[in-house]
C-alpha positions in Angstrom: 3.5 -12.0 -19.7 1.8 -14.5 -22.2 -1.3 -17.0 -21.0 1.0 -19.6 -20.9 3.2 -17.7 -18.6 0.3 -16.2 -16.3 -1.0 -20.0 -15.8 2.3 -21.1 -14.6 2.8 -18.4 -12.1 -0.7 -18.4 -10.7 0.1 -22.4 -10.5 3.4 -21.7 -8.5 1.7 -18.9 -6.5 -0.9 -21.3 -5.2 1.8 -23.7 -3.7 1.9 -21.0 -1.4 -0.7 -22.3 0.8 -1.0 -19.4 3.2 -0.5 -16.8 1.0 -3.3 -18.1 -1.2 -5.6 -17.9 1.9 -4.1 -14.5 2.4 -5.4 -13.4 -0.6 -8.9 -14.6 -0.3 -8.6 -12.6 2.8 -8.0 -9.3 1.2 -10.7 -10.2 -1.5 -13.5 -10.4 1.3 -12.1 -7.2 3.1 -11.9 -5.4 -0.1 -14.7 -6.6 -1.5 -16.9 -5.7 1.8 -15.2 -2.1 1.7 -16.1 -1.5 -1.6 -19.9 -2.8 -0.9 -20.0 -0.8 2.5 -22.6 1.5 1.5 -24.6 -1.0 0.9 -23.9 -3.9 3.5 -23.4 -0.7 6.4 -26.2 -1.2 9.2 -25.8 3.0 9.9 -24.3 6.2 9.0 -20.5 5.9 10.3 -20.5 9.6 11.0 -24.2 9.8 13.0 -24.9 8.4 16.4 -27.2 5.9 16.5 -27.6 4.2 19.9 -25.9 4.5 23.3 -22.6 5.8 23.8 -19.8 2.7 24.4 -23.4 0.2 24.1 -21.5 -2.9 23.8 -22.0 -5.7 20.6 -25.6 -6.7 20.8 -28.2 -7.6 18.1 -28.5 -4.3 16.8 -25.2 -3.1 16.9 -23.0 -6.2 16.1 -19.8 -4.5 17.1 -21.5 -2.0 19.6 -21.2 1.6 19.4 -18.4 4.3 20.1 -18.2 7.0 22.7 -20.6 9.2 20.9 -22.8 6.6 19.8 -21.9 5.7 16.3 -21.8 2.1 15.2 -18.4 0.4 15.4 -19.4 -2.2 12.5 -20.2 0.6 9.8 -17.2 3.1 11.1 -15.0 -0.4 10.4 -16.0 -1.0 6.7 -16.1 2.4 5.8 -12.5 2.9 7.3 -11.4 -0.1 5.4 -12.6 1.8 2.6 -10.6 4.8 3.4 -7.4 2.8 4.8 -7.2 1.0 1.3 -8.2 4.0 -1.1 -4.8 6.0 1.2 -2.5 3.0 0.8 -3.6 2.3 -2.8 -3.2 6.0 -4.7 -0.1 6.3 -2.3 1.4 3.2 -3.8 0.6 4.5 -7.5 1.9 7.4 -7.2 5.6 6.3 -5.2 5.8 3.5 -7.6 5.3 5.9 -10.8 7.5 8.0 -9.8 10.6 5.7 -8.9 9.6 3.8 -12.1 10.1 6.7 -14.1 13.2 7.9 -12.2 14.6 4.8 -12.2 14.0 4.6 -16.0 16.0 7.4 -16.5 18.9 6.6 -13.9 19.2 3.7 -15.8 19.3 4.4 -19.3 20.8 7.5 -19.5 23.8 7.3 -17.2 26.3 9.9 -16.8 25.2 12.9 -14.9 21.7 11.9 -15.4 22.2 9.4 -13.1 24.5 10.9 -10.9 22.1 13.7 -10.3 18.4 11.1 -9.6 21.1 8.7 -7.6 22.4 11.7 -5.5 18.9 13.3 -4.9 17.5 9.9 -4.0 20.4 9.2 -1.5 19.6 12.7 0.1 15.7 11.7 0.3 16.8 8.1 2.0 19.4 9.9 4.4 16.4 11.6 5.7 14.7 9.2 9.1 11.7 8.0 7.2 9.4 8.2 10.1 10.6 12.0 10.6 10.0 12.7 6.9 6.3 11.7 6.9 5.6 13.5 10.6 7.4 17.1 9.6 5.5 16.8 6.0 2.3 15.9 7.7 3.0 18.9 10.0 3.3 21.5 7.3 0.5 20.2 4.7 -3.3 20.3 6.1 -4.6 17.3 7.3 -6.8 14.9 4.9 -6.9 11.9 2.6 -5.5 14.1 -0.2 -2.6 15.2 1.9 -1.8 11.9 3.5 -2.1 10.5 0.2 0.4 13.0 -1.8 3.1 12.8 1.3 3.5 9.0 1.7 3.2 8.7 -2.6 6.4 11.2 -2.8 8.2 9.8 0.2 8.1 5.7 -0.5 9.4 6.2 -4.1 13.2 6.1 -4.1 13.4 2.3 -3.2 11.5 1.8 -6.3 13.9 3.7 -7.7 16.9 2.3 -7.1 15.0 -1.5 -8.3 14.3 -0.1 -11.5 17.6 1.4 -11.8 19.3 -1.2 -10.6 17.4 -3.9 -13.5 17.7 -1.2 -16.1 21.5 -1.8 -15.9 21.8 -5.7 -16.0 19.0 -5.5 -19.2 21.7 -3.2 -20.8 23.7 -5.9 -21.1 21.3 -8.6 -22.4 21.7 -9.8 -26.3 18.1 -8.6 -27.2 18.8 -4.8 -25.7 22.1 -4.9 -27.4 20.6 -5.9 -30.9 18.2 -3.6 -30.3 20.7 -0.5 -30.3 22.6 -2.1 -32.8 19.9 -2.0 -35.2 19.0 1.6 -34.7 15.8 1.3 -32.7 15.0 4.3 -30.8 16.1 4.7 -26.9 12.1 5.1 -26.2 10.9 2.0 -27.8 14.0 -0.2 -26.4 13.0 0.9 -23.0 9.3 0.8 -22.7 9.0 -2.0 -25.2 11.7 -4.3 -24.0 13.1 -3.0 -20.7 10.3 -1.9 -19.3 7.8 -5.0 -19.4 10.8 -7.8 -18.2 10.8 -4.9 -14.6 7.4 -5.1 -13.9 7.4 -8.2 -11.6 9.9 -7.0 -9.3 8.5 -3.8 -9.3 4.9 -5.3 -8.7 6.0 -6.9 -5.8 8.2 -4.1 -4.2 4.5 -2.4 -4.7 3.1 -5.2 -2.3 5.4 -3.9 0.6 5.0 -0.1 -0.3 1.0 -0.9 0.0 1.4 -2.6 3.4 3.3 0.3 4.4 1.3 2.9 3.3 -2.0 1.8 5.1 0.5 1.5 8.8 1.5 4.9 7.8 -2.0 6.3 7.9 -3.2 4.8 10.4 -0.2 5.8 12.9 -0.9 9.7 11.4 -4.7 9.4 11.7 -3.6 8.1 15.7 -1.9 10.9 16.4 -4.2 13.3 14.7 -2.0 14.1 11.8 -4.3 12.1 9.1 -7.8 11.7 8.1 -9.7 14.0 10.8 -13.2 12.8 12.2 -15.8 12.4 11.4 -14.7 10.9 8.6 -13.9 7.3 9.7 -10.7 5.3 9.1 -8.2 2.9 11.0 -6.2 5.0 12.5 -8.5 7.6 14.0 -11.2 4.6 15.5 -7.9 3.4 17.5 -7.4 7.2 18.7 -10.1 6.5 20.9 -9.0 3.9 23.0 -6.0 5.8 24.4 -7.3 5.5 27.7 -6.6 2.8 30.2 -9.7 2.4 31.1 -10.8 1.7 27.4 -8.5 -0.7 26.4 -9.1 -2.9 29.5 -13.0 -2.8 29.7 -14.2 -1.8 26.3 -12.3 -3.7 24.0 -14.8 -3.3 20.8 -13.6 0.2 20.7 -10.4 -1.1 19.8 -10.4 -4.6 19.2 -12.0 -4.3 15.4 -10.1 -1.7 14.3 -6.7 -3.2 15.6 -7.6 -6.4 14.2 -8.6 -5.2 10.6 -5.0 -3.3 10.5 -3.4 -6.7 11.1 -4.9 -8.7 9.2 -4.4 -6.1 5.9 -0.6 -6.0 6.6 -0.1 -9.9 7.2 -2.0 -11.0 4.5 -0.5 -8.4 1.9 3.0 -9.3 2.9 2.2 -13.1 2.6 0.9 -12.2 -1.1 3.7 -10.1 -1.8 6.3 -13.2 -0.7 4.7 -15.7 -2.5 4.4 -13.4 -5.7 8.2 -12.9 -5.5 8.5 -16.6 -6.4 5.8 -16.8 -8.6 7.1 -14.1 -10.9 10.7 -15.4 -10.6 11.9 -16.4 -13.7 14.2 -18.8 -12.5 10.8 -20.9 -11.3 10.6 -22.3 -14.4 8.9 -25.9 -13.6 
């Protein structure tokens, strides 16, 4: 994508008015998870008032049931929430890239064998996929990371796949061939490049559903263990009836973070589909 081409997307994304707020959303939260060991109050693994002390001066978003403070344990499980849903999206997205690639260009039983073994991987419940793999594998950021990077990729896949065939077709592929070029430099010179955009905002979707995905494992004890802070395991604590109805900041920021992360990356994600459409041309 040329300047010329960047400028007019970034012109058509901002007619996305809430998306564009969106997105100055996620720069603050990413920017203050990136900054939290510098902008955290406390240690988000070390008690350091009361236990369940509600917001006050000193503790703006009070303290959890040992005592640690909710406002550090927020940022610093932003910070792991977004460094789980980011490598995960990297990796699914590299991996269906480069399958879909193949799928694509090859044909034959190339594709018949990637197109079988990624309907066999999709026939599989998703949900059921991730809890069994979490099951087996020790718990941890690595872990949680390396299951939900090899389980989200065969959408991205079957995209790639899927534009690899209709750019088979197109005159420049075709002259390409015709005038000897090697298979490698057709498809990572001019196949690759004209998939990126859909790809890139398939990768929006796989993000948002990589951070829900470790927070519902960290929930039910399957993800990042404590100490070590992130969304999922700060809402493990407010199981309790009596938590959610009279102690709300145990909860509340946590819950609230998770939302706001998945809304505002799906908003982006929408409004970059149009953006990068090349039929937008005005």
């Amino acid at each position: 994508m040329n300047h010329s081409n960047g400028r007019s997307a970034w012109q058509r994304f901002r007619r996305h008015h809430v998306a564009t707020v969106c997105l100055g959303i996620l720069a603050i939260l990413l920017l203050m998870a990136l900054l939290a060991p510098v902008i955290a109050p406390y240690s988000p693994t070390k008690p350091a008032g009361t236990f369940s002390q509600p917001p006050s001066r000193e503790h703006w978003l009070g303290t959890d049931k040992i005592g640690r403070d909710m406002y550090s344990r927020v940022l610093y499980a932003m910070r792991v929430s977004l460094t789980v849903g980011f490598w995960a999206t990297i990796i699914s997205t590299a991996i269906g890239v480069a399958l879909g690639l193949l799928s694509g260009w090859f044909g034959g039983w190339v594709d018949r064998t990637i197109m079988s073994f990624t309907d066999m991987v999709m026939s599989f419940p998703y949900i059921l996929l991730v809890l069994v793999a979490a099951a087996i594998f020790e718990p941890g950021m690595t872990s949680i990371v390396l299951i939900l990077g090899f389980v989200d990729w065969p959408g991205v896949a079957r995209l790639v796949r899927g534009n690899v065939l209709s750019l088979r077709e197109t005159n420049f592929v075709k002259s390409g061939v015709t005038a000897g070029m090697p298979g490698a430099w057709i498809l990572f010179s001019e196949i690759l490049p004209n998939t990126i955009a859909p790809v890139l905002v398939y990768a929006t979707s796989v993000f948002a559903l990589s951070i829900l995905d470790e927070a519902a494992l960290s929930f039910l004890g399957m993800g990042i263990q404590p100490p070590t802070p992130s969304l999922g395991n700060i809402l493990n604590g407010a199981e309790s009836l009596s938590v959610l109805t009279g102690k709300p900041w145990l909860w509340v920021p946590a819950g609230t973070v998770i939302i706001l992360l998945v809304v505002c990356i799906n908003f982006v994600g929408d409004a970059l589909r149009d953006a990068l459409d090349p039929r937008n041309l005005q």
